[in-house]
N, C-alpha and C positions, 0 to 999 in steps of 0.2 A: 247434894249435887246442884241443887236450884241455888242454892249462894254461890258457887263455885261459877259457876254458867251468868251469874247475874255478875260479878267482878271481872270477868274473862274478857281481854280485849280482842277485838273484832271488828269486819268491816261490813259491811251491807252494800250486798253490787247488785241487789234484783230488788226493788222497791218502786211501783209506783207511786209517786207522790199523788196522785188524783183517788187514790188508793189509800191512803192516808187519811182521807174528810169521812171524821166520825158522826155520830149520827147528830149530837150536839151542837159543833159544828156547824151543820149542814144547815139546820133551826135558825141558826142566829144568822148564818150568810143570809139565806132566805128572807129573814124577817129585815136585814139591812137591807136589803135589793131590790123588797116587794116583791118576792117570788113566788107564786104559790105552792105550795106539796100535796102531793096526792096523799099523804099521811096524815092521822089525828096530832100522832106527836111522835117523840123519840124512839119510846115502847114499842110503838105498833109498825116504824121505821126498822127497827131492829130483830123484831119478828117478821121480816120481810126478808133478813140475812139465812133465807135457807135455799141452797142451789143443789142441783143435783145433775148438770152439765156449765159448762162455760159462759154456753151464750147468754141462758138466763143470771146467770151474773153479770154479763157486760149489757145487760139490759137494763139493770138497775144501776149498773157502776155509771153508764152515760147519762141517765136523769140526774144521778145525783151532783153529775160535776154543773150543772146548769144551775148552780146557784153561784160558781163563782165567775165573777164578772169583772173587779175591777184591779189594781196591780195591788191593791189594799190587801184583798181575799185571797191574792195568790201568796202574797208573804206571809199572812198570819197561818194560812194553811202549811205552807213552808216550815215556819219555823215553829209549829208545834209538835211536825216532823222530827225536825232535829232536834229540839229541848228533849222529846222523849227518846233519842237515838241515844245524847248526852247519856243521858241518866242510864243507859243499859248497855256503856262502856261500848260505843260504836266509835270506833277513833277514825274511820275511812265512813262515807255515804255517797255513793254512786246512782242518782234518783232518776227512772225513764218519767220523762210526760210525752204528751201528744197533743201536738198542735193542734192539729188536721180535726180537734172534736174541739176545740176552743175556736180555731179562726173562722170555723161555720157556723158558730154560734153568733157572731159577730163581733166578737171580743179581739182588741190587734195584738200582733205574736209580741211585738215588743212590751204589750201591759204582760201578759201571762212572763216573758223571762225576767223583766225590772223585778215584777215582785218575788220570784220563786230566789232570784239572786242577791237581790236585796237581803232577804233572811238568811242565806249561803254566807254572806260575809260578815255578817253580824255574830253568825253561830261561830265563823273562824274566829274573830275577834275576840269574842266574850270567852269562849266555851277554847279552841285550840281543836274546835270539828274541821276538820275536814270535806270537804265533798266535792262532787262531780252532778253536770246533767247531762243526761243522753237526751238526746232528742230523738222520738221513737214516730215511726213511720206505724199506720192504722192497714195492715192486709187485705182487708174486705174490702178496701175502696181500691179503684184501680191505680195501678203504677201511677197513672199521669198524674192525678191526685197528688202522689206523693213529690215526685217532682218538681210538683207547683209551691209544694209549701215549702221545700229543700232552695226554692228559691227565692224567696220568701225571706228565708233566713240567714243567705249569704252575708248579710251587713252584719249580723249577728252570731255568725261561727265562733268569734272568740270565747262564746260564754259557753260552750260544749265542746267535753269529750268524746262522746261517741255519737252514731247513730244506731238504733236498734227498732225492731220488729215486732210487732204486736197484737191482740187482736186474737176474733174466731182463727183458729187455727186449719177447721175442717174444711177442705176444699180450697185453703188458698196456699198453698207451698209458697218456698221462699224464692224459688228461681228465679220468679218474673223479675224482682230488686235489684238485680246481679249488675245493670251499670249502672243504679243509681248509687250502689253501693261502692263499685268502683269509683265515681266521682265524689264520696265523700272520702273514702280511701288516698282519692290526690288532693282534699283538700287537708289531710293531715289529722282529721278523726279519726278513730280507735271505732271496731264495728261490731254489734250483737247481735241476734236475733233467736227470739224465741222458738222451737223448736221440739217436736219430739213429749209434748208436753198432751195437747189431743192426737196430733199430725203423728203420721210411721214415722219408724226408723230413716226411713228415705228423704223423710223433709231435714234431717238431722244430718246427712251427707249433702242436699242441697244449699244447707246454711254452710258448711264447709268449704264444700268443693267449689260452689258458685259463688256466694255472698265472702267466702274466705273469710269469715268471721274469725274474730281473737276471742269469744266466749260463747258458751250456748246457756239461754237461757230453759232451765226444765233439763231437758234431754232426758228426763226417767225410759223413752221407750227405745234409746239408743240399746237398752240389754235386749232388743229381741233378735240384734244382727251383731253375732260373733265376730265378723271381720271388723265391723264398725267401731267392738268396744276397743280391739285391740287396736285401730287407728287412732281410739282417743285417748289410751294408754299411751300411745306410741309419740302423739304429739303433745300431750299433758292440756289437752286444750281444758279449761275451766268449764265446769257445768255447776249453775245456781239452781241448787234445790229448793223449794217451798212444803216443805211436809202436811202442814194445815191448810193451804193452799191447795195441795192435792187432795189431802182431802175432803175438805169443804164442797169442791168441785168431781167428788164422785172418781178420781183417778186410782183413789186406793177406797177400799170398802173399811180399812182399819190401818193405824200407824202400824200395826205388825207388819204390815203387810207392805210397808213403804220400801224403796228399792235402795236408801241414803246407804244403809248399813253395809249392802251386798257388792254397790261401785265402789265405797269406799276397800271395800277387800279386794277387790279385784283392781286395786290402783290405779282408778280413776278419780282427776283431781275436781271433787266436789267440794261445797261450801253448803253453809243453811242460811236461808234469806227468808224476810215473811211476803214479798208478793203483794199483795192489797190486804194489810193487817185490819184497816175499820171495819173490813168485810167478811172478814176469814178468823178473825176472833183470837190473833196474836200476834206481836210485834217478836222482832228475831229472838230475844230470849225466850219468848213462849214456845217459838218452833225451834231451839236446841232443847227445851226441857222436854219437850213431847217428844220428841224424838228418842233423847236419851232414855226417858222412860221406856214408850215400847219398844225399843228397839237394841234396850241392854248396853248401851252406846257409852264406854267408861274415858274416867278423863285423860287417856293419852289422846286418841280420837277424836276426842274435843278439840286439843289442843291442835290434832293437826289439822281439820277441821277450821278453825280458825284462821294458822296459819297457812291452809290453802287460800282464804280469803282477802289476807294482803298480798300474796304473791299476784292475785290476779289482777287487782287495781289497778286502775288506769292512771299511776302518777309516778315520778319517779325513783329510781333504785334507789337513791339516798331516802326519800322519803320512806320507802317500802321496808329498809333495812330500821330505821327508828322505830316504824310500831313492830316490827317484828322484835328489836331490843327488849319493848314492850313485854310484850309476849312471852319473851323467853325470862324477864325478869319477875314475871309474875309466875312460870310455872316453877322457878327455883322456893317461890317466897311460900307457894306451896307443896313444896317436893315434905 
């Protein structure tokens, strides 16, 4: 099944790239930059990757991004991204960042997107990758915040798909977003937000009804409201699951126990993504194989799996229909 899953094309639409600076990585920005780390080294950085709610994970995940600083750090961060997407048959890569923990740093938005884009076109070039970046709004800080930096970035829309939502999830619902989300919505972005992931059921109809979002990221606790599952049956909206993600962060106590299996029966249109892999201890093929492990997960499921994940990408029908050719020519090659 892990060769199967490791040949299998696919896309990745829930990736933070900031999420991607391994601990290696991290060392060598640091020692480029003159950074100091509160770490002896790698070892004792990576023994440091044990969370048991959210926040203390984005406690670490923000340290750790304060090593990169220059458009340099943000392309080689980038494209070691996708060389490893490459290699594990991701033909689609739809990547959130967040400004709003860069431009307070003092680093300008244009270094952080030159370089993330910079290695975006090199990967299309060389490799025939694909991708996309969301520009993701920070929740804990206030609306205006996010505003400020949405404008910020107006000279720079062209290089984003979407905007999406991120961050502590506990105590900040999505609502307050709802016009800044409609002004990305008339500037011609594609919208997401995380959701339903720490937040109820109810933040998971607020990304909906208010933000009208085209994907929810998480949504695992959308099963605790009946009407809800059947509105997102009803409108097939996409939900990007993280299984080691979840559980790294205490959402599920065991993959048994992860909810990927029971939406997908109940015809909700899910995908597998890894979330923040340097942190959470897999990249997408780690989290289809853990999955299919506990969760008895066989390869038609995969396959649709999969092809829920180019249906939901943010590029066009002609595009969408070629990896899915993909797709289909690879499950005959193995029928």
């Amino acid at each position: 099944m892990d060769q199967f899953i490791r040949d299998l094309p696919k896309a990745e639409l829930h990736i933070h790239i900031e999420g991607s600076l391994e601990p290696e990585m991290m060392f060598s920005l640091a020692e480029r930059n003159a950074i100091p780390l509160r770490f002896a080294d790698v070892d004792a950085l990576r023994r440091a990757y044990h969370f048991d709610h959210l926040q203390g994970f984005l406690d670490l995940y923000y340290q750790g991004m304060g090593v990169l600083r220059t458009e340099q750090d943000f392309y080689d961060l980038t494209r070691a991204y996708l060389d490893r997407a490459h290699r594990e048959r991701v033909l689609r890569a739809e990547m959130f960042f967040d400004p709003q923990a860069h431009v307070v740093r003092g680093v300008e938005l244009a270094r952080v997107v030159d370089g993330i884009s910079g290695a975006m076109v090199d990967a299309q070039r060389e490799w025939g990758l694909s991708s996309g970046l969301i520009f993701s709004f920070l929740r804990h800080l206030p609306v205006a915040d996010a505003e400020a930096i949405f404008e910020q970035a107006l000279p720079l829309l062209d290089r984003f798909i979407a905007v999406g939502l991120d961050s502590s999830e506990r105590g900040n619902p999505p609502g307050p977003f709802a016009a800044l989300y409609q002004r990305a919505r008339g500037q011609g972005l594609f919208t997401v937000a995380h959701a339903g992931e720490e937040g109820s059921a109810d933040y998971v109809w607020q990304a909906l009804e208010r933000l009208k979002v085209n994907r929810i990221d998480h949504g695992n606790r959308a099963l605790e409201d009946e009407a809800l599952v059947q509105e997102l049956v009803r409108r097939q909206t996409p939900l990007t699951l993280c299984p080691l993600s979840n559980l790294a962060l205490g959402g599920v106590g065991d993959l048994s126990a992860h909810p990927l299996k029971q939406m997908l029966d109940l015809g909700l249109n899910v995908s597998v993504h890894s979330d923040d892999p340097a942190y959470f201890g897999g990249y997408i093929n780690a989290n289809y194989s853990a999955a299919a492990a506990a969760l008895v997960i066989e390869r038609p499921q995969l396959l649709q799996l999969a092809r829920n994940s180019f249906n939901a990408a943010f590029a066009s029908p002609e595009r969408v229909e070629g990896w899915l050719s993909q797709l289909d020519e690879y499950s005959r090659q193995q029928a």
